[in-house]
Phi, psi and omega in degrees: 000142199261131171251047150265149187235157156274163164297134164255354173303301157338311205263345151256049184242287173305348168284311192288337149306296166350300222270275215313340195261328189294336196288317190278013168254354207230145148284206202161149177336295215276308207255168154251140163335306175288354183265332149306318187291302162195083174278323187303274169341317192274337192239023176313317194319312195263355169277334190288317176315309206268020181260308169333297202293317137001275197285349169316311264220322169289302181318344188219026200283339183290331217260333212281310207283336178297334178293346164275354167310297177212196170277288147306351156286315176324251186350299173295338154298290194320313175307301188285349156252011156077009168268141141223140188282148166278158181284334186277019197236335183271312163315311165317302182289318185318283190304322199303315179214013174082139190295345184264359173327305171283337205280061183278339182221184168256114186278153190207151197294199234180085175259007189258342186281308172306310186318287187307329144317319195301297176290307191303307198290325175253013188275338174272331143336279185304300157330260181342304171322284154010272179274338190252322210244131212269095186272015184270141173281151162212091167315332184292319186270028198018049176264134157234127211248157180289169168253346169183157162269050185316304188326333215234338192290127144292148172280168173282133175273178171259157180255355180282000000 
């Protein structure tokens, strides 16, 4: 048996963007699918922020995670950020039950969870292109249409 674990903080950071993008996939009573697409167009800016925020949240969950290691990696973050703690407030957390007491598994990031969020974000790219978007120019009406939304598309992480 592994004593790894997924974040579950992660993997429901990844559901919940999930949710909002399976929303922007499904027609529904009220809306058509396509009516859905796009409003999804019109608000990328802000699914693309909050997909960033996601994968941010991976890129940096090793560095996040070493403060549950000991008291001293705590101490020694803090120290280099210039907060100070009193020591009997470090001495405290130690003695109650020693600091590693919960620290029964290993948390480890859920990247099959990301990955696949990853494809649903650019696989709803890719629909939209598809389905929405009129890629012919028209100069006389000074339209210039993007030609595809490569620009928004992610890559896949590697899980090593």
């Amino acid at each position: 048996m592994s004593n790894e674990r997924p974040s579950v903080y992660l993997q429901e950071k990844c559901s919940t963007i999930s949710a909002a993008l399976d929303f922007f996939c499904q027609g529904s009573a009220h809306f058509s699918i396509n009516e859905k697409k796009l409003t999804f167009l019109a608000q990328i800016d802000f699914w693309e922020w909050e997909l960033e925020t996601v994968i941010y949240s991976f890129d940096n969950f090793k560095e996040r995670s070493a403060a549950w290691d000991s008291i001293t990696t705590i101490r020694d973050r803090l120290s280099k950020l210039g907060i100070i703690v009193r020591e009997n407030v470090f001495s405290k957390a130690e003695d109650k039950r020693g600091w590693n007491w919960f620290k029964r598994s290993t948390v480890v990031e859920p990247w099959d969870d990301l990955n696949r969020l990853i494809d649903k974000w650019n696989t709803l790219l890719e629909n939209c292109e598809k389905k929405l978007l009129d890629n012919s120019i028209n100069p006389e009406w000074g339209i210039e249409a993007l030609p595809d939304l490569s620009k928004y598309k992610k890559k896949r992480r590697d899980i090593s």
